[in-house]
N, C-alpha and C positions, 0 to 999 in steps of 0.2 A: 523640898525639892529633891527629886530622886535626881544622880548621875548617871548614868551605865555605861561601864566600863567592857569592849567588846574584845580588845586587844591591849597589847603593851604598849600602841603607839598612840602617840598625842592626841594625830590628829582622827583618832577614829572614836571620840568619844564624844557621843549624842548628846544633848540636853534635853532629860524627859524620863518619863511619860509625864507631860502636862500637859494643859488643858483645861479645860469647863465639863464639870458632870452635874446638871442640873435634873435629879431626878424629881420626879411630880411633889415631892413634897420638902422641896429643897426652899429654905428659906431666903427671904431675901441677904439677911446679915450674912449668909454662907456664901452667898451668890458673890455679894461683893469682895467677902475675902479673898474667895476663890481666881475674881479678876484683877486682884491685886496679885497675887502670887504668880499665874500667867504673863502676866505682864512684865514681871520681874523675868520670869525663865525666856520672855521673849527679847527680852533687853539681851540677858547676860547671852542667847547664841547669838544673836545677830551682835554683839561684841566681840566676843569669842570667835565667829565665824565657824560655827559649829552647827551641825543639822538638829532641827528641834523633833523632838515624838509626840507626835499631839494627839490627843484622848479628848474628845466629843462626846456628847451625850444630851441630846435636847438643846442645843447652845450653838447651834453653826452660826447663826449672823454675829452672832459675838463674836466668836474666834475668826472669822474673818474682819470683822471690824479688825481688832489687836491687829490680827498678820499685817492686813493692810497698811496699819496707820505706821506698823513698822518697814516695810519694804523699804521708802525712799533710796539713799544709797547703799541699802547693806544688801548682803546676799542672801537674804534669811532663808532657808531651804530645810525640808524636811520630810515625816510622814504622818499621813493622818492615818494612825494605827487602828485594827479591829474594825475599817471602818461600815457605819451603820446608814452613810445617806443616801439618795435618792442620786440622779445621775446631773441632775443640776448643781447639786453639792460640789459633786465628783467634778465636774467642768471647772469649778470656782478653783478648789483646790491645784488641780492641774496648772490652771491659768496663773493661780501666785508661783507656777513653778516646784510645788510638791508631788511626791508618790504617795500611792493608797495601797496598803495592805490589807488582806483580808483573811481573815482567822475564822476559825470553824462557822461561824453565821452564816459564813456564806452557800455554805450546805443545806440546810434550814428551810424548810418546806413555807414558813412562813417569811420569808426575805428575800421576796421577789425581787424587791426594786436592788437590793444588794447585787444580788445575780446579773441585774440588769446592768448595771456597773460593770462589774466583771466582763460580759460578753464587749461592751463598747470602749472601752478603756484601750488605749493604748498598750502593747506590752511592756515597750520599754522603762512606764513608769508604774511597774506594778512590782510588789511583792507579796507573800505570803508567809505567814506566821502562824504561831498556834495560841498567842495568851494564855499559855502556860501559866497555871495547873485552870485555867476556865475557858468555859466556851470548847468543847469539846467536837469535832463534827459529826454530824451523822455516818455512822451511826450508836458513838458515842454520846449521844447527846445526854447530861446529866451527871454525866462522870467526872474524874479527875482529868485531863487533858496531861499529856506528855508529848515532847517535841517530837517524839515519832508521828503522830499524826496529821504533820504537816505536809507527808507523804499523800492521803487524804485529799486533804484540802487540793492539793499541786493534781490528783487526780479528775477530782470535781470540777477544777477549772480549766481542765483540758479539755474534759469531755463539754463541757459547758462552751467551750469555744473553735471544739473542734479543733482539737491544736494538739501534737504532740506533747505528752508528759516533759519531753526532755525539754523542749522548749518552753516552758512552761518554767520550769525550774531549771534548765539554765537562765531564762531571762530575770528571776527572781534572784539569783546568784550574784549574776553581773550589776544589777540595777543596787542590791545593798553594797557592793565592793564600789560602784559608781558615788553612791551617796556618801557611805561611812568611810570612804576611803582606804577600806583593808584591801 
């Protein structure tokens, strides 16, 4: 279990990046680990009252199973980081009450449905990231990625939305000070 620590105060500390990465040749015995560890970092935020970073990869009805079966009375809130799904994901996610960030992919000549996100998405629950040092955007693709290029990204999804830059990244601004609390 990673923490990340974003500030000196308490309450701005995430629980994550977790999650499910079921890549094509992901065994079943990993698989289960993997939703045992999930499970755990979903207990300890929604105990904690802390926002969780969640990493997907082939695995959305799982990770919404988990979120689900934890919602009842806790606040569990968070982002599905980097993210890769289609816009019915995107709806799920939103409806448990989480934001979606999106990291160089969304650049990406082949990540339409991604894009498709992006354009319908609410602003208020969106942020952007770079997954530093991976996932570079175009037209980095391939390279080391550095948080500069989140500049990039914040460009692509303007133009992709027809929305000023600043808006763009003031709304990405406000919406991590909203969640993480800084």
């Amino acid at each position: 279990m990673t923490i990340c620590k974003f500030t000196q105060r308490a309450d701005s500390i995430p629980i994550g990046e977790a999650g499910l990465d079921f890549h094509q040749d992901t065994a079943d015995e990993e698989k289960n680990f993997q939703k045992e560890l999930f499970e755990t970092q979903i207990n300890l935020a929604a105990d904690l009252n802390l926002p969780l970073i969640t990493h997907c990869r082939n695995a959305w009805d799982e990770i919404f199973d988990f979120i689900e079966a934890k919602r009842g009375p806790s606040s569990l809130s968070g982002v599905f980081h980097s993210f890769t799904g289609n816009w019915q994901t995107a709806q799920k996610a939103l409806d448990l009450g989480f934001y979606i960030s999106f990291s160089g992919i969304v650049t990406f000549k082949n990540a339409p449905e991604v894009q498709e996100v992006a354009k319908k998405m609410p602003l208020e629950r969106m942020l952007i990231e770079t997954d530093s040092p991976f996932l570079s955007p175009e037209p980095f693709r391939n390279k080391q990625n550095e948080p500069k290029n989140v500049r990039i990204i914040a460009e692509f999804l303007a133009h992709l939305r027809s929305q000023p830059i600043n808006k763009i990244i003031g709304a990405s601004a406000d919406n991590a000070k909203r969640l993480f609390g800084t």
